[in-house]
N, C-alpha and C positions, 0 to 999 in steps of 0.2 A: 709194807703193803701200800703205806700213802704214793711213795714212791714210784712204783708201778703206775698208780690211778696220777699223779701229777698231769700228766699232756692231756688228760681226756679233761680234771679239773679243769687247765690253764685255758681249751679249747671254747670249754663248756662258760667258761667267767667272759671269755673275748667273747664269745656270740651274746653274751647277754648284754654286756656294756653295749656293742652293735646297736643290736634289738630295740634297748630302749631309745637308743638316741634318735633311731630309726622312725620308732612308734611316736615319738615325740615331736618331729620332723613331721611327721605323716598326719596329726590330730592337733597340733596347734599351729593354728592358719597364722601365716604370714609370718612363721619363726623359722630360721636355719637351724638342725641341731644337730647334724651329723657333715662331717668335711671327709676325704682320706685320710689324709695325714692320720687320723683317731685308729685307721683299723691298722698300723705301725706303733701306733701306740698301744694300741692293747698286745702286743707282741711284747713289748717291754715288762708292763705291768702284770701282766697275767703268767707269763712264760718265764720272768725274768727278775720276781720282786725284788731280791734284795742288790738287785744293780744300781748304782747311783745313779744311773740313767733313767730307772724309773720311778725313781721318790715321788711325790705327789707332788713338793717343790719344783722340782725338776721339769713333771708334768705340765702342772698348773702355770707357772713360771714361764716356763721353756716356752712353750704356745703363747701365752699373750705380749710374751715379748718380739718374737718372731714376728708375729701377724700384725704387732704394732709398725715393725720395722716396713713391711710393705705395704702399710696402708698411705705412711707418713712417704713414701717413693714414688707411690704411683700419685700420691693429691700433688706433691713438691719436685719431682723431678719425671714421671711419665714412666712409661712403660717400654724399653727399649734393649735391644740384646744384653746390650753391658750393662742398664739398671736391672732386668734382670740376676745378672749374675753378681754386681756389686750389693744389691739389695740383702740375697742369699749368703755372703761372704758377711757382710757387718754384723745382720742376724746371728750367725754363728760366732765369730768373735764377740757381740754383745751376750751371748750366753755362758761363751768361758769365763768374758771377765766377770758375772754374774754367779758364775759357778749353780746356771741352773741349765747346763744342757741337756738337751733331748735331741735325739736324732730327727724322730719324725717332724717335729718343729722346722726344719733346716725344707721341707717344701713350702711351709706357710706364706711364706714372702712372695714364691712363685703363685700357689694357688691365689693367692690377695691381690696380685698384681692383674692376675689373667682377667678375675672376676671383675674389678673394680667393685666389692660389695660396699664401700660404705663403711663408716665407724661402729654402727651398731653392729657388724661383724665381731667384733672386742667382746659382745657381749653373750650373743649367741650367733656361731657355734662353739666360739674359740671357746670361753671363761667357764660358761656353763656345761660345755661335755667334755671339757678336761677336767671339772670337778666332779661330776658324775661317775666319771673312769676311772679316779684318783681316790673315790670313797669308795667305789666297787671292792677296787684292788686292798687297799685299808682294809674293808670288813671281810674280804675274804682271807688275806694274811690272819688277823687276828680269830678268826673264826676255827684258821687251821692247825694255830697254834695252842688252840686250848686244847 
């Protein structure tokens, strides 16, 4: 039976992870809490749990290493076709050798670069709603396993 009902679950857990970062985004002034890259991510976590792609490490990890990588290119080296795309390649190889890759991580560096947000980026969107999605997908794993 779970079977059957899993896509509507996996649907049902991604809108809500959304939702709050949404709602959170929308009620506390002057905070970022929601980026794209997150609605790729709840594709993993929700659709996808026991992919090594979407551990919470991976999650958690994967994004603020990424978003580190373009914040540290756009203050040190600027924003240019090739840092662009070299920004996105190191990203990625700083995630393998980390062994905390995440797919949807691998836009961070371009979203970070385009915006110029600033270091408190690190802290919201990036830290706080990859932890919010990362404990979503947790309680709902263990939820469905009882």
């Amino acid at each position: 039976m779970y079977k059957k009902l899993f896509p509507l679950v996996a649907g049902l857990s991604a809108s809500l992870a959304i939702a709050i970062l949404a709602y959170l985004d929308q009620y506390i002034e002057g905070s970022l809490w929601l980026m794209a890259p997150f609605g790729a991510t709840t594709v993993l976590v929700f659709a996808l749990p026991a992919s090594p792609l979407a551990q919470p490490r991976n999650v958690i990890f994967g994004h603020l290493l990424s978003a580190t990588v373009g914040l540290v290119f756009v203050q040190f080296v600027g924003v240019y076709p090739w840092s662009l795309g070299l920004a996105t390649g190191v990203a990625i190889s700083l995630m393998l050798i980390t062994k905390t890759t995440h797919p949807p991580a691998g836009a961070n560096p371009i979203l970070v670069m385009l915006l110029n947000p600033g270091w408190s980026f690190l802290l919201t969107p990036v830290l706080c709603g990859a932890l919010i999605i990362a404990a979503l997908g947790y309680l709902l794993n263990r939820a469905l396993k009882a």
